[in-house]
NUVEXLO-269721 format. One record per residue (C-alpha): residue number from 1; y, x negated, z. Coordinates in nm, 4 decimals, decimal comma, padded with zeros to 6 digits. Example, Ala and Ser with C-alpha at 12.3 -4.5 7.8 and 13.67 -1.06 7.14 Angstrom:
% NUVEXLO-269721
{rec 1 {-00,4500 -01,2300 00,7800}},
{rec 2 {-00,1060 -01,3670 00,7140}},
//
This chain:
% NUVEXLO-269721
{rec 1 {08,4092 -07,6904 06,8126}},
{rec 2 {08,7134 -07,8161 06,9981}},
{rec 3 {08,8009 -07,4627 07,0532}},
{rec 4 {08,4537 -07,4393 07,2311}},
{rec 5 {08,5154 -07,7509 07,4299}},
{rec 6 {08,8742 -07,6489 07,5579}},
{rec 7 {08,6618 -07,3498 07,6932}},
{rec 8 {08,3928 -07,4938 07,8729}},
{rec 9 {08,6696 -07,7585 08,0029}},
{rec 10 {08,8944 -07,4425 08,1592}},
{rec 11 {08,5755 -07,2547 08,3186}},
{rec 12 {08,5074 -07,6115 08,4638}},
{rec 13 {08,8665 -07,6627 08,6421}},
{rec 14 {08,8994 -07,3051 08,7306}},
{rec 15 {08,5405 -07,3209 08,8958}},
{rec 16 {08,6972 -07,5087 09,1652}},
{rec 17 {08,8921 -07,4514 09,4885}},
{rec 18 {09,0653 -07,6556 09,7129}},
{rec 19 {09,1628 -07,5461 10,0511}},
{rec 20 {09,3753 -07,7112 10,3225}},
{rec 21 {09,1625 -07,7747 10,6823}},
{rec 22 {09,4726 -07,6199 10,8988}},
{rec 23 {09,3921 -07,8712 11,1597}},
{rec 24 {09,8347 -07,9374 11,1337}},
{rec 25 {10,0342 -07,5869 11,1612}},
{rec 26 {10,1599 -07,5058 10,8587}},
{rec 27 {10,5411 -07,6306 10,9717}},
{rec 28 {10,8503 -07,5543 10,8415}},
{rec 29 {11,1511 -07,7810 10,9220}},
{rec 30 {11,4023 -07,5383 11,1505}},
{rec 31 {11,8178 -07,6801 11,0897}},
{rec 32 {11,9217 -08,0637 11,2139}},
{rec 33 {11,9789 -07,9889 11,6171}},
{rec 34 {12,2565 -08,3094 11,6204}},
{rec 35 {12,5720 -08,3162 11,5237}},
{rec 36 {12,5826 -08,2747 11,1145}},
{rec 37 {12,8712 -08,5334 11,0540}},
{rec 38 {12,6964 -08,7694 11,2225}},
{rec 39 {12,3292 -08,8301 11,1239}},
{rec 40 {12,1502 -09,0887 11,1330}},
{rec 41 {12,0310 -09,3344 10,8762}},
{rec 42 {11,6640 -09,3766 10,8518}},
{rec 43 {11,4559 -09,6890 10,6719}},
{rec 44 {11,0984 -09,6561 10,5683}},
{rec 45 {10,7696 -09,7515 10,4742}},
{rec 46 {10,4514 -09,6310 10,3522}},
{rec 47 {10,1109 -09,7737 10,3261}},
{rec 48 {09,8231 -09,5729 10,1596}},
{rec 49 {09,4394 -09,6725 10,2649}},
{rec 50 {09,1264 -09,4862 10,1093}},
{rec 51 {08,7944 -09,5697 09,9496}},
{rec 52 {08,4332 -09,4569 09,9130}},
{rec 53 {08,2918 -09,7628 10,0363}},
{rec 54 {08,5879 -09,8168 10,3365}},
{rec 55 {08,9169 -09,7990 10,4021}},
{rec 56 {09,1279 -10,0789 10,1972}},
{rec 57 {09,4684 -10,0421 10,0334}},
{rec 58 {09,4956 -09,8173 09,7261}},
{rec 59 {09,6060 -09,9038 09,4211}},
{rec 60 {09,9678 -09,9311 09,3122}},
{rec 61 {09,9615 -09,6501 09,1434}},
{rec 62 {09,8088 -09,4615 09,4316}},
{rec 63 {10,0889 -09,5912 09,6624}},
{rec 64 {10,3747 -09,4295 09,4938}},
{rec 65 {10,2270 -09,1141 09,4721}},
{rec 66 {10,1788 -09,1099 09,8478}},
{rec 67 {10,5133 -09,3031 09,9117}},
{rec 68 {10,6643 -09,0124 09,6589}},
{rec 69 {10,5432 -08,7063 09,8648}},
{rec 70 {10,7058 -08,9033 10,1993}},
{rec 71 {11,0367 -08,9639 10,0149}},
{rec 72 {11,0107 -08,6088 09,9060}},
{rec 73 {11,0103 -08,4662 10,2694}},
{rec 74 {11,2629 -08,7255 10,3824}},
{rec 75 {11,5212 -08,6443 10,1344}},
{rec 76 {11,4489 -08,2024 10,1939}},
{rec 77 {11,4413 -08,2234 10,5473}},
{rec 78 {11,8471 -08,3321 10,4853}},
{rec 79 {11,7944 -08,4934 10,8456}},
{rec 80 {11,9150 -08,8233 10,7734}},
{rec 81 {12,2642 -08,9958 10,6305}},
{rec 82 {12,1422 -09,2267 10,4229}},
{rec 83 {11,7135 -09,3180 10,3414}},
{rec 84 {11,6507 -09,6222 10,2273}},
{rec 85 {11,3343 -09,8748 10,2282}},
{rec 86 {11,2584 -10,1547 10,5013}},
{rec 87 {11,6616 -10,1474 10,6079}},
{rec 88 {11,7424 -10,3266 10,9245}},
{rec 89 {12,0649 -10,2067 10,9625}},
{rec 90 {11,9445 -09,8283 10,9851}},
{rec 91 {11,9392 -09,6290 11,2815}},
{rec 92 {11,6244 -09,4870 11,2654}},
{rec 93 {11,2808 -09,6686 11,1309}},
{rec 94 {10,9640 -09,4587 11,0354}},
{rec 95 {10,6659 -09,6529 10,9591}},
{rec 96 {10,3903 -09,4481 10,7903}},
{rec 97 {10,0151 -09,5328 10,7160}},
{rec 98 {09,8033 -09,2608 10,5412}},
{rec 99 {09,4244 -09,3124 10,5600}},
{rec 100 {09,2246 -09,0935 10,3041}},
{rec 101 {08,8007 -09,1096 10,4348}},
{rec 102 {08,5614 -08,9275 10,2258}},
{rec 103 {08,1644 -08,8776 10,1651}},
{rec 104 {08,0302 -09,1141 09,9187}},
{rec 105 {07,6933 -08,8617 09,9360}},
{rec 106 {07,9253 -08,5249 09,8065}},
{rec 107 {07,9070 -08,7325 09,4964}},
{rec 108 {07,5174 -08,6216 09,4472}},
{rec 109 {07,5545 -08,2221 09,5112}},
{rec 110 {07,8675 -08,2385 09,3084}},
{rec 111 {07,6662 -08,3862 09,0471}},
{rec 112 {07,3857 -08,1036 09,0623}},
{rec 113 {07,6803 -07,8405 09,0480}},
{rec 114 {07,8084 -07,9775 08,7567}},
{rec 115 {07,4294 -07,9785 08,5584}},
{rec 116 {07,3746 -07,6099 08,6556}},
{rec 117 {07,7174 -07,5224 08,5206}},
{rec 118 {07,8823 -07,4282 08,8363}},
{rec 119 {07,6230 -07,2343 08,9830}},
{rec 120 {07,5128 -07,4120 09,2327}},
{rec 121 {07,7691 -07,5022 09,4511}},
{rec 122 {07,8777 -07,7891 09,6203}},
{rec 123 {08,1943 -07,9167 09,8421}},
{rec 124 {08,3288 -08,2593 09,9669}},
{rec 125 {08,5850 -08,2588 10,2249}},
{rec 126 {08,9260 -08,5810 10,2253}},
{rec 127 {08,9969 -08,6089 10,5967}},
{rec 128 {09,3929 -08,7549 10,6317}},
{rec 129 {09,4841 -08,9174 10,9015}},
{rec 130 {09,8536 -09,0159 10,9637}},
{rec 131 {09,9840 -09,2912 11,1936}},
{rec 132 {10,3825 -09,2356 11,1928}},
{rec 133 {10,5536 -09,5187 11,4116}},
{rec 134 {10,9356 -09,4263 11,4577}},
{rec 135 {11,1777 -09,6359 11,6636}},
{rec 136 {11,5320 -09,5856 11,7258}},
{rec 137 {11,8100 -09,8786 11,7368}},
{rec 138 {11,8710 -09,8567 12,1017}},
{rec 139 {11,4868 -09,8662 12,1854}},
{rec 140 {11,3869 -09,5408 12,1314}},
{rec 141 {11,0391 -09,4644 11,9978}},
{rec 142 {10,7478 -09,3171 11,9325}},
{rec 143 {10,3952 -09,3047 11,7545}},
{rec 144 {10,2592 -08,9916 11,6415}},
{rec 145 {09,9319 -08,9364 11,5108}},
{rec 146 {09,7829 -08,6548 11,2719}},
{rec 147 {09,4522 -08,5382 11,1652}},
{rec 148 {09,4052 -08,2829 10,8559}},
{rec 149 {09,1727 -08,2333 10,5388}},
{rec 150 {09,1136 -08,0529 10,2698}},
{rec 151 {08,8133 -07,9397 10,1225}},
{rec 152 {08,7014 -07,8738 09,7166}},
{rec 153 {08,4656 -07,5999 09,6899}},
{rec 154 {08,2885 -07,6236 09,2722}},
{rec 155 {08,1254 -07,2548 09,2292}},
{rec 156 {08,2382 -07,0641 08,9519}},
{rec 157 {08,3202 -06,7499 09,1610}},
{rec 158 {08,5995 -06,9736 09,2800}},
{rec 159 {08,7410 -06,8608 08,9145}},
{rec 160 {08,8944 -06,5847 09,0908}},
{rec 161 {09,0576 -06,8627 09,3934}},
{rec 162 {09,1382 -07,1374 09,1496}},
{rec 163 {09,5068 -06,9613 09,0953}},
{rec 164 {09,6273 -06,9442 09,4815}},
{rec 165 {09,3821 -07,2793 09,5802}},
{rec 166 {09,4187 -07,5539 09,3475}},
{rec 167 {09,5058 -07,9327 09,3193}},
{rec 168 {09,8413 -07,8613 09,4416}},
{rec 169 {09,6464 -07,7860 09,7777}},
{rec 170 {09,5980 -08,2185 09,8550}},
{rec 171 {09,9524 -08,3039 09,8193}},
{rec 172 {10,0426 -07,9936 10,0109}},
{rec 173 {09,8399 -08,1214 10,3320}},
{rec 174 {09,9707 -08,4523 10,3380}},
{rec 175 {10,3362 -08,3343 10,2942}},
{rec 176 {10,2989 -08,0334 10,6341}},
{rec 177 {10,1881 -08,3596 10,7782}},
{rec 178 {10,4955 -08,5780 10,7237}},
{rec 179 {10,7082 -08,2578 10,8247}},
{rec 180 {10,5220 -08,2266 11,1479}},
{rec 181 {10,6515 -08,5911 11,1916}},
{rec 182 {10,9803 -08,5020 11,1824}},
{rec 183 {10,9857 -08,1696 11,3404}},
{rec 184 {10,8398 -08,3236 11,6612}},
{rec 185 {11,1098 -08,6362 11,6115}},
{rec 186 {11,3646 -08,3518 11,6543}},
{rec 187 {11,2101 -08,1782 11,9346}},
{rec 188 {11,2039 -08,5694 12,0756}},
{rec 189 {11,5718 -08,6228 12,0213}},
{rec 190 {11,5887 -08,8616 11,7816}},
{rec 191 {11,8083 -08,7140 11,6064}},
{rec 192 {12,0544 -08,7225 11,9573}},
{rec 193 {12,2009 -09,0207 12,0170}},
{rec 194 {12,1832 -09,1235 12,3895}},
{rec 195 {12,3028 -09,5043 12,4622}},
{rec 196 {12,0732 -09,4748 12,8256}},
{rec 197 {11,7151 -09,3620 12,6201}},
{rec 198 {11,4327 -09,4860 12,7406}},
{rec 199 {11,1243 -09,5508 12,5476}},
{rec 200 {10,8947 -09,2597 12,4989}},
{rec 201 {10,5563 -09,3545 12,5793}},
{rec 202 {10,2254 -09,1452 12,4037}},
//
């Protein structure tokens, strides 16, 4: 019986696909532009909004995940000196607020899919959006805003996708967001140090 049940629960998981809406180019960071002995310091935050019913703040344990995947970009990009949370004495300060909207109503058809064993199918689409505001120490800054999604698709010819499309798919959005961030920071100078910069305004 449980041998039975571990089966039906694998043709279940693998009769799903998740794929990335590709509104953000896929970005990979390019080498720091600024001199490497001197980079800068950068303090952040993170603040993680989502809900069926509205957008409201997400559970603690829903907060470090998203504040994980941030600090996980931060630290690769090896951009920065130092990273560290809400620091005043750090040169650079990125503020980040990720807002997760879905359809309440993909919970029906997701249903039905589920009843007809996966053939029917059915989708629901997360839309991200990311609000980054960065300022420098010497007045610097800059607020950049991002729109992507990605979309689960429960059929079971999606058996064959499941492999090359699955969960790791949602993280993987949010993440080419946060490196979008900081490749247009360096294309920005940020990461150039100019005592006579002038606000950048959106």
């Amino acid at each position: 019986m449980l041998k039975i049940l571990t089966v039906v629960l694998m043709a279940t998981l693998s009769g799903c696909a998740v794929f990335d809406g590709g509104n953000v180019p896929k970005t990979t960071l390019s080498a720091y532009e600024g001199d490497a002995s001197a980079k800068p310091s950068v303090s952040y935050t993170s603040m993680a909004m989502g809900g069926l019913s509205g957008p409201k703040e997400l559970p603690e344990a829903s907060q470090s995940i998203i504040e994980g995947e941030l600090l996980a970009v931060l630290e690769s990009s090896q951009y920065f000196s130092r990273i560290s949370k809400k620091d005043e004495a750090a040169d650079i300060s990125i503020s980040v607020t990720l807002t997760n909207r879905g359809n309440p109503a993909a919970l029906i058809p997701a249903f039905i899919t589920g009843l007809s064993l996966y053939t029917i199918p059915s989708w629901a689409t997360d839309h991200f959006d990311v609000v980054a505001n960065v300022e420098r120490r010497d007045g610097l800054s800059k607020s950049y805003v991002l729109a992507d999604s990605s979309t689960i698709v429960q059929w079971l010819p999606m058996i064959f996708v499941f492999p090359a499309k699955n969960f790791s798919v949602v993280p993987e959005v949010r993440k080419n967001m946060y490196k979008k961030v900081l490749s247009d920071m360096q294309k920005d100078g940020f990461f150039t140090y100019d005592q006579n910069s002038v606000a950048l305004v959106k």
